[in-house]
BANUDREN-506610 format. One record per residue (C-alpha): residue in one letter; chain; residue number from 1; x, y, z. Coordinates in Angstrom, 1 decimal. Layout:
<sites>
- A	A	NUM	X	Y	Z
...
</sites>
This chain:
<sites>
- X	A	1	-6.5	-27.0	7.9
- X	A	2	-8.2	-23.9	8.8
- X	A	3	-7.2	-20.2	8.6
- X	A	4	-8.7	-17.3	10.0
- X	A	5	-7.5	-13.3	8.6
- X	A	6	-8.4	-10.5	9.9
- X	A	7	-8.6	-7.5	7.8
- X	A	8	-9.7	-7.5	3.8
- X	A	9	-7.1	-5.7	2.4
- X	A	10	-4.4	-6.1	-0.3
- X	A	11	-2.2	-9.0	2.3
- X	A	12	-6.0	-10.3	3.8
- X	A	13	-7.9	-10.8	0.2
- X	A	14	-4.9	-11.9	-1.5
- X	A	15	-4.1	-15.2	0.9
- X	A	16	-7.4	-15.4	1.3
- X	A	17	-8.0	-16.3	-2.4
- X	A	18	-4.6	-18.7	-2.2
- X	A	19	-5.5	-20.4	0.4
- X	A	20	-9.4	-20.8	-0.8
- X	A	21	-7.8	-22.2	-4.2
- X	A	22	-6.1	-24.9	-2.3
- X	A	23	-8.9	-26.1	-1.0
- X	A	24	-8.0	-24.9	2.5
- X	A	25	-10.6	-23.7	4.6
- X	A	26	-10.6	-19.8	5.2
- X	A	27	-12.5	-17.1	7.0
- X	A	28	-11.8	-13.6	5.6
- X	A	29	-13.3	-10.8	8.2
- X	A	30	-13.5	-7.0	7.4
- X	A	31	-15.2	-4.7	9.6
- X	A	32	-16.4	-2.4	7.0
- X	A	33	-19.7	-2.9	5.3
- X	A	34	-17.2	-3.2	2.2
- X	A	35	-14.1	-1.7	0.4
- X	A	36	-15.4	1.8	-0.7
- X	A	37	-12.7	3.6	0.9
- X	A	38	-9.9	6.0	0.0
- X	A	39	-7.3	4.1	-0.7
- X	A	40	-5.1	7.1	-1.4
- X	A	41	-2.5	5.4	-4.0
- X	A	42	-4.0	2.7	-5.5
- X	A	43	-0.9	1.9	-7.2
- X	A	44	-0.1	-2.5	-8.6
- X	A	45	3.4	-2.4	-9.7
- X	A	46	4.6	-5.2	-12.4
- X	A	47	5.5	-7.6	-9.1
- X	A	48	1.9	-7.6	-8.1
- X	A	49	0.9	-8.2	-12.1
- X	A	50	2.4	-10.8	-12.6
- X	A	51	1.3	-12.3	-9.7
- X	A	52	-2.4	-11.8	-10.9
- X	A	53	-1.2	-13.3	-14.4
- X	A	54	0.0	-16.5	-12.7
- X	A	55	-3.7	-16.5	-11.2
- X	A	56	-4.9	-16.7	-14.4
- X	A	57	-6.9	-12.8	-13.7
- X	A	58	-4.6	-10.3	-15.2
- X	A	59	-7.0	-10.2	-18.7
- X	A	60	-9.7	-9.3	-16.0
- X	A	61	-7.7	-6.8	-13.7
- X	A	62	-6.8	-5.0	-17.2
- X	A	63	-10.8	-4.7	-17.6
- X	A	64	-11.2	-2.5	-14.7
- X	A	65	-10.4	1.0	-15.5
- X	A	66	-7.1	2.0	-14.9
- X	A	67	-4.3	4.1	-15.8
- X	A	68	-0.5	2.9	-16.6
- X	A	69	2.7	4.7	-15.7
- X	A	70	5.5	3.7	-17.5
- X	A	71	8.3	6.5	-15.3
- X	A	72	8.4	8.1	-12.7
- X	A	73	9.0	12.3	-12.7
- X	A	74	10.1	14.8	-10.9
- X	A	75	9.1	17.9	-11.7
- X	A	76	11.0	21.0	-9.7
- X	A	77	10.6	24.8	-10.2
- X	A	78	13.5	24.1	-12.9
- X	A	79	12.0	21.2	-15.0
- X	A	80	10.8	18.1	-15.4
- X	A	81	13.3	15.4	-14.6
- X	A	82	13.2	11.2	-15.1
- X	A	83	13.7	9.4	-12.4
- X	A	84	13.1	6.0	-13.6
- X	A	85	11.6	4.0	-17.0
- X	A	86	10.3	1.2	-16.3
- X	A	87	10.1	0.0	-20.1
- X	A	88	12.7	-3.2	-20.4
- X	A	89	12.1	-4.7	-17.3
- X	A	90	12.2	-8.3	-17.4
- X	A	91	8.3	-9.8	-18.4
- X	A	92	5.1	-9.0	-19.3
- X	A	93	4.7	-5.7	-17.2
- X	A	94	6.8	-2.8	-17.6
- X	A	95	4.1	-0.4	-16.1
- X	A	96	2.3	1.0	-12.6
- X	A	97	-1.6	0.6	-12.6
- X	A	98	-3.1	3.1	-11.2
- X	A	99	-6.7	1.9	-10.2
- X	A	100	-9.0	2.1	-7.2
- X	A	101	-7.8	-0.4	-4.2
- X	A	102	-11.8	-1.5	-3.8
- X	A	103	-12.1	-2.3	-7.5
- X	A	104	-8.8	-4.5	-6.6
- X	A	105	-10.4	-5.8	-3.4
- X	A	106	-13.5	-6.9	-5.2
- X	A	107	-11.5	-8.9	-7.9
- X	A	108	-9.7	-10.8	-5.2
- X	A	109	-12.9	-11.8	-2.7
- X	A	110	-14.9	-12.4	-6.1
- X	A	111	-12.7	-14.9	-7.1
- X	A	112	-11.9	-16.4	-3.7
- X	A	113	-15.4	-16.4	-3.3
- X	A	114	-15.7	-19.1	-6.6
- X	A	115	-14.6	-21.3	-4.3
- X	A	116	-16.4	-23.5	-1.5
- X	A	117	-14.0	-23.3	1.1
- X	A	118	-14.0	-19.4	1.2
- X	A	119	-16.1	-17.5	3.5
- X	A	120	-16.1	-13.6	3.8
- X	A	121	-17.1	-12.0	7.0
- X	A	122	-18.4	-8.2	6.1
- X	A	123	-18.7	-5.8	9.5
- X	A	124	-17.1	-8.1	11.6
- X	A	125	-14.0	-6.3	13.3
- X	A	126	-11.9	-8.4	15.2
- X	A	127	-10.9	-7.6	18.7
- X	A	128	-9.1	-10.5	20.6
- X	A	129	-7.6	-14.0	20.5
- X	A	130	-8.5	-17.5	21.9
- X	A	131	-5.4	-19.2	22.9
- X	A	132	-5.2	-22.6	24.3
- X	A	133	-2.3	-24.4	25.4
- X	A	134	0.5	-21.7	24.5
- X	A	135	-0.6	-20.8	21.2
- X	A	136	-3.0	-19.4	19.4
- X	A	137	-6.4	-21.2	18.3
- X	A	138	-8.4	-18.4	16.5
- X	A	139	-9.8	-14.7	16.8
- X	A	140	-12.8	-13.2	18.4
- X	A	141	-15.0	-11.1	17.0
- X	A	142	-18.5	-9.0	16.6
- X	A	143	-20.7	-7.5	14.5
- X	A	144	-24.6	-6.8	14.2
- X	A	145	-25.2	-10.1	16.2
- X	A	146	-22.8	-9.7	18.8
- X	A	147	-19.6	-11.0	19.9
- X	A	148	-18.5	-14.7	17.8
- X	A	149	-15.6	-16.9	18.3
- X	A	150	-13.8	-18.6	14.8
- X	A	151	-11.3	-21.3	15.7
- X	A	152	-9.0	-22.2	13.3
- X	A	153	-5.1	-23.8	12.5
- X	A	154	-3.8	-20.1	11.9
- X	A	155	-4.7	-16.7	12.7
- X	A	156	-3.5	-14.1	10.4
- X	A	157	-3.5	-10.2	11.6
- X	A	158	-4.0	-8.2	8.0
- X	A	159	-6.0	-5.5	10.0
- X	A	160	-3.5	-2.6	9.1
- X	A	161	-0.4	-0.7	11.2
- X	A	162	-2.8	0.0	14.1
- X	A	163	-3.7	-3.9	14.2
- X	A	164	-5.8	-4.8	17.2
- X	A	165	-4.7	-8.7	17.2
- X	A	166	-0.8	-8.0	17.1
- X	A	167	-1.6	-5.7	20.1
- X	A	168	-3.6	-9.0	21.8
- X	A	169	-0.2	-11.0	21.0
- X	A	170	2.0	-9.0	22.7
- X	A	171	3.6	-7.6	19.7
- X	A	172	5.2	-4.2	19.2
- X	A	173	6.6	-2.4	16.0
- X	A	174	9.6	-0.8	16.2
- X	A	175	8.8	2.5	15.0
- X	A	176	11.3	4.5	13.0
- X	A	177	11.0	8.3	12.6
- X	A	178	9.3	9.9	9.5
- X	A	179	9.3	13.7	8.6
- X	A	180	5.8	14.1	7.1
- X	A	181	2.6	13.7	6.7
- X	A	182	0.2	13.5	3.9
- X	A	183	-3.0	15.5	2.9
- X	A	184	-5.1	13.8	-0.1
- X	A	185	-7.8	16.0	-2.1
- X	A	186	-9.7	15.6	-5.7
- X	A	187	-9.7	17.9	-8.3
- X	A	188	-10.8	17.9	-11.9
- X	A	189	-9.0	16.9	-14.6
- X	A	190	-8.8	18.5	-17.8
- X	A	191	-7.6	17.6	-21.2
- X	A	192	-5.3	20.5	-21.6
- X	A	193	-3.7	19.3	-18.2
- X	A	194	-0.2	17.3	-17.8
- X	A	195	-0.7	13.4	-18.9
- X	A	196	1.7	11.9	-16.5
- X	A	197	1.8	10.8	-12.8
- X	A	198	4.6	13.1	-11.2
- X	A	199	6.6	14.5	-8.4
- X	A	200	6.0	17.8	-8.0
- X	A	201	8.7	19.8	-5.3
- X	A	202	9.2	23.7	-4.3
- X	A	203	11.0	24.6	-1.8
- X	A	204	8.8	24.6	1.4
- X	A	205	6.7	22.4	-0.7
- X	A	206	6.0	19.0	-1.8
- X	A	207	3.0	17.5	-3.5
- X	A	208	2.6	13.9	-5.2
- X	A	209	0.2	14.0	-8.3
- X	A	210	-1.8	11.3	-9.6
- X	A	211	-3.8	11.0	-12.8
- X	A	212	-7.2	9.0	-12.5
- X	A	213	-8.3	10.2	-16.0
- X	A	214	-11.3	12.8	-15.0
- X	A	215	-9.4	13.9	-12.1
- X	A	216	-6.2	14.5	-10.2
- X	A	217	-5.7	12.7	-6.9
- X	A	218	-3.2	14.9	-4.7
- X	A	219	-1.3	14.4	-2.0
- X	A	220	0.2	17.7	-0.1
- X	A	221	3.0	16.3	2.2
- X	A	222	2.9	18.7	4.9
- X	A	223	5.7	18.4	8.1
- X	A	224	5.0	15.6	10.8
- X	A	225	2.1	17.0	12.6
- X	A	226	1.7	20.0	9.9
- X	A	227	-1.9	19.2	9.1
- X	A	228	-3.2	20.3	12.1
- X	A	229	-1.2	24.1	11.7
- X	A	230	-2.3	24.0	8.1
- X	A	231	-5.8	23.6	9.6
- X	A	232	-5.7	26.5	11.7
- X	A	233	-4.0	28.5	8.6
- X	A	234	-7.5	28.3	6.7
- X	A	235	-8.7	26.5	3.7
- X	A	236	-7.1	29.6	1.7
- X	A	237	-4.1	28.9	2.9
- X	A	238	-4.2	25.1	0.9
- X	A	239	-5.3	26.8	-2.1
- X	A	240	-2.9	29.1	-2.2
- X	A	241	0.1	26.7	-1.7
- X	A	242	-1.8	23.9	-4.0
- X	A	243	-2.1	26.7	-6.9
- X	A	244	1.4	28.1	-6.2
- X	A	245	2.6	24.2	-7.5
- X	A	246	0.1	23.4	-9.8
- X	A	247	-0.8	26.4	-11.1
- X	A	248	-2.1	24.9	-14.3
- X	A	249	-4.9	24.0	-12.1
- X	A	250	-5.9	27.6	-12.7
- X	A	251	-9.2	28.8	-10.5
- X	A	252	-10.5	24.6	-10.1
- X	A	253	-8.4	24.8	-6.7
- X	A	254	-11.8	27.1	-5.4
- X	A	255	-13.3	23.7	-5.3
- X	A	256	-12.1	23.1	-2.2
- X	A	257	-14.3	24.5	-0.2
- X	A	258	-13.5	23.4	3.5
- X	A	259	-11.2	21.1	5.3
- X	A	260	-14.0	18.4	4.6
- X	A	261	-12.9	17.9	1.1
- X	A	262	-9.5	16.4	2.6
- X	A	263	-8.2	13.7	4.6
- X	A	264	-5.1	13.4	6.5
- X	A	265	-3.0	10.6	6.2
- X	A	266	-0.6	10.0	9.1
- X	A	267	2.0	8.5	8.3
- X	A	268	4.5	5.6	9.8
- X	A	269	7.2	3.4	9.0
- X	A	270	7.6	0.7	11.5
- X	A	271	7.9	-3.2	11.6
- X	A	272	7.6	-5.6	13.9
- X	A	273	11.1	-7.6	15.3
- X	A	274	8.7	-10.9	15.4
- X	A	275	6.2	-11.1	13.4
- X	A	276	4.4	-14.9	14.7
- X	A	277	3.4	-16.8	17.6
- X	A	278	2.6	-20.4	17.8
- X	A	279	-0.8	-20.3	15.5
- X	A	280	-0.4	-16.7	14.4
- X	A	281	1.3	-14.4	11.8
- X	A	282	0.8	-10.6	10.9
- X	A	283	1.2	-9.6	7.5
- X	A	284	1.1	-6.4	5.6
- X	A	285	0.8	-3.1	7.3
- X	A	286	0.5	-5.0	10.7
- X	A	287	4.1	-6.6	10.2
- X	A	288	5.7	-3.4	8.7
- X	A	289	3.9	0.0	8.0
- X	A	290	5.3	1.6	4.5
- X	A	291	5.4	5.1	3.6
- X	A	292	3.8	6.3	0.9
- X	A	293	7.1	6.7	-0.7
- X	A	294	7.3	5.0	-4.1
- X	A	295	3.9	3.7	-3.5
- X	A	296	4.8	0.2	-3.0
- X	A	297	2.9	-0.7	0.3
- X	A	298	0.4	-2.3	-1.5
- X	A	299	2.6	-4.3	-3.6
- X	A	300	4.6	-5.3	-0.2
- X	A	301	1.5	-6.5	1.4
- X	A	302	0.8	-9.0	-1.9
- X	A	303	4.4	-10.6	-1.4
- X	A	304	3.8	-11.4	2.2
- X	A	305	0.9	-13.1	0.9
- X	A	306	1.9	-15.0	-1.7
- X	A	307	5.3	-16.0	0.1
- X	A	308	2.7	-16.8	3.3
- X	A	309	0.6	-19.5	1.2
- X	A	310	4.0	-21.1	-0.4
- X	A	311	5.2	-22.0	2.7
- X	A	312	2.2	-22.7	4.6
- X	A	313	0.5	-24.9	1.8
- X	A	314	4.0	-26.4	1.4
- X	A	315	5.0	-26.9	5.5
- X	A	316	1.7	-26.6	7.4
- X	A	317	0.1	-23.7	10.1
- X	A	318	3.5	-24.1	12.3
- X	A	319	5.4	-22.6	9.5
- X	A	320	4.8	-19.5	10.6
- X	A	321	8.2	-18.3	11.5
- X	A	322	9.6	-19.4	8.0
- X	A	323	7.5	-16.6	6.2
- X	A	324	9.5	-13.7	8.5
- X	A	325	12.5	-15.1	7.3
- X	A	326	11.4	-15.3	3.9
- X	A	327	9.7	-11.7	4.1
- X	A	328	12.2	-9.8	6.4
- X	A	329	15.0	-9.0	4.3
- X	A	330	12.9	-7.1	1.2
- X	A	331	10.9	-5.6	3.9
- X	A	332	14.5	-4.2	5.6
- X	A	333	15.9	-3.2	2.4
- X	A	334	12.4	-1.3	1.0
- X	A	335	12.3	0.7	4.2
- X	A	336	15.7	1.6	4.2
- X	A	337	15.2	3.0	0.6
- X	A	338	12.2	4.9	1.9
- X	A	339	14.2	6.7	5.2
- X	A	340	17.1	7.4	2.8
- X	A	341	14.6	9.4	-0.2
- X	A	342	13.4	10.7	3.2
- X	A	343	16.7	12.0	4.7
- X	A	344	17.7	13.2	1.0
- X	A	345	14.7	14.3	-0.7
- X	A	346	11.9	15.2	1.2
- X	A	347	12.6	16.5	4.9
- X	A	348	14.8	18.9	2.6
- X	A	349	11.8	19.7	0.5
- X	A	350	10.2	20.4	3.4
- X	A	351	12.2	22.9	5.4
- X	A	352	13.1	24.8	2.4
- X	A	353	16.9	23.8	2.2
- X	A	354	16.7	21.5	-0.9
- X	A	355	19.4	23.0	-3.8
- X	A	356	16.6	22.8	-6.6
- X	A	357	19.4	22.8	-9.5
- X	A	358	18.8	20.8	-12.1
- X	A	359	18.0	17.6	-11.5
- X	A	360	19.7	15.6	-14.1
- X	A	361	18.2	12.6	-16.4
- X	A	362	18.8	9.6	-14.3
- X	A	363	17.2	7.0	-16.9
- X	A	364	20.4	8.3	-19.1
- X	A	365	22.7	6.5	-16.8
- X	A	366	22.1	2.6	-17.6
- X	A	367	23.0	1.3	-14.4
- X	A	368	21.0	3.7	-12.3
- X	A	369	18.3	3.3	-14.6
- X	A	370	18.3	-0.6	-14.5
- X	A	371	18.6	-0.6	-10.2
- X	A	372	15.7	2.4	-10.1
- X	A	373	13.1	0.0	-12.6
- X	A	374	14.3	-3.2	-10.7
- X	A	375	13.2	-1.9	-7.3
- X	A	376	10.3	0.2	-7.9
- X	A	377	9.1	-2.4	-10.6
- X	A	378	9.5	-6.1	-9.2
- X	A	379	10.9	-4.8	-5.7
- X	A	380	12.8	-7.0	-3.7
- X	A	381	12.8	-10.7	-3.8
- X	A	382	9.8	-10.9	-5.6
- X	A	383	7.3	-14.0	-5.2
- X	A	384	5.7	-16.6	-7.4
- X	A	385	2.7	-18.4	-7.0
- X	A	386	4.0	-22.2	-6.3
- X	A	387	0.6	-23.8	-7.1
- X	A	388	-1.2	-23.2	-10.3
</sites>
């Protein structure tokens, strides 16, 4: 068999390297010269650890520098609330790591690439399909050379939510509405500053706050299509709002010195009603687009994968159909999750109508507590690696 995936991130590198460890031959293409990228979350949840620690690489993912969250906080103009402990869920990992998506790229297509039957394709963007006979028979693509056909048993569309091969297959997301949008930034960290990942809402105002160590990585959710009025506003304007919430940040928020030190993440939340046709299956953001909401895109993307190479190694390429049905109902639930924190928590946040008593302890309440760690820890229906 022969398998062809477009686009090297978390759903692309990780079947890549199951696949490659079967002894099946695969083609991984990414059309960047290689993974240095923000990532904006970066965040592997226990679901996604264990399924390293069945590779046998979770000793070597915990050598990378990284940064574990045990809860997740809310902090409001009142307090600091718990949301969620994660401590006593079931197994080995009852923490988030927080590390850099390319570091976590670079493990994957490393060890993929220990085996012979793994090639990786760097700068070569995909851009069309050869089908034969009613189904699909591989990708197109270019690069420095010019324009390259790959034939293979399976195509797989990784290549993000604004995939270029589900377009060439005729399929369409259904797109459901979200209220925001997200601006990420840097600053420096200092010692004296919080030591946990958190939440951090105002009324008007919502900002997600993660610790990298030496520095903060921030994420201002602005209003859907806000970024562009906070643009005209001025830089000042972002300083001032960023300092208002975190004004432990003291006179560091001066370091941002122009709308070049951000990026704007637009955000969606769609999937697709059919993921496959004959020889081909998205994955990942090009079957459903997550919000950043509880950060578990990434860990999303890793399930499709795994549960993609259990069924394919197990039924053959035609099997594609039987990985939607495997992957449809935790992809339905974890985006019905996300549009209900949005309806309840943040397009309130947002428009200033959020009653900021309050909030109380949830990781007091045992059965809330054991629901909250469940989903944001293992997620739903979590997979296993089927061959070791």
């Amino acid at each position: 068999m022969r398998c062809v995936i477009a686009g090297g991130g978390p759903a692309g590198a990780m079947l890549a390297l199951l696949l490659a460890r079967a002894g099946v031959e695969v083609t991984l293409l990414e059309k960047h010269a290689d993974f240095l990228r923000d990532f904006r979350g970066d965040t592997i949840h226990p679901s996604t650890l264990q399924v390293l620690d069945e590779l046998g690489l979770a000793e070597e993912f915990h050598r990378i520098p990284h940064r574990k969250a045990y809860g997740l906080d809310l902090v409001t103009d009142t307090g600091v609330s718990h949301l969620a402990d994660l401590r006593g869920l079931p197994g080995r990992y009852d923490y988030i790591a927080f590390v850099p998506q390319w570091d976590f790229l670079d493990l994957l297509t490393s060890q993929a690439a220990k085996y012979p039957s793994f090639r990786l394709l760097m700068n070569a963007e995909a851009y069309g399909l050869i089908r034969e006979g009613g189904a699909v028979r591989g990708l197109r693509y270019r690069d420095e050379d010019g324009e390259h056909e790959l034939r293979a048993d399976l195509t797989v569309a990784a290549d993000g939510r604004g995939s270029v091969l589900r377009k060439a297959a005729g399929l369409v997301p259904k797109e459901f509405g979200v209220p925001m949008d997200v601006v990420w930034f840097r600053m420096p960290r200092e010692d004296t500053d919080p030591g946990d990942t958190f939440l951090r809402v105002s009324p008007g105002r919502l900002m997600a706050t993660i610790n990298r160590e030496t520095y903060w990585q921030l994420g201002y959710v602005v209003p859907k299509g806000g970024a562009e009025r906070l643009h005209a506003a001025g830089i000042e304007e972002l300083r001032r709002q960023v300092g208002r919430l975190l004004p432990f940040l003291g006179e560091r928020v001066t370091l941002l010195k122009s709308f070049e030190d951000v990026s704007t993440l637009t955000v969606a939340l769609n999937r697709l009603r059919r993921w496959y046709r004959p020889g081909f299956l998205c994955i990942g953001d090009a079957a459903h687009a997550m919000t950043p909401v509880f950060g578990v895109g990434i860990n999303l993307a890793v399930q499709d994968a795994v549960a993609t190479a259990n069924i394919i190694l197990a039924e053959g390429p035609s099997a594609v159909r039987e990985v939607q049905r495997r992957r449809m109902f935790p992809t339905r639930v974890t985006q019905l999750a996300q549009q209900v924190a949005q309806r309840r928590l943040i397009a309130p946040a947002l428009s200033g109508s959020l009653r900021l008593t309050r909030v109380p302890d949830l990781t007091r309440v045992p059965l809330l507590n054991k629901l909250a760690r469940t989903f944001i820890g293992n997620g739903v229906r979590p997979e296993h690696v089927a061959t070791r």
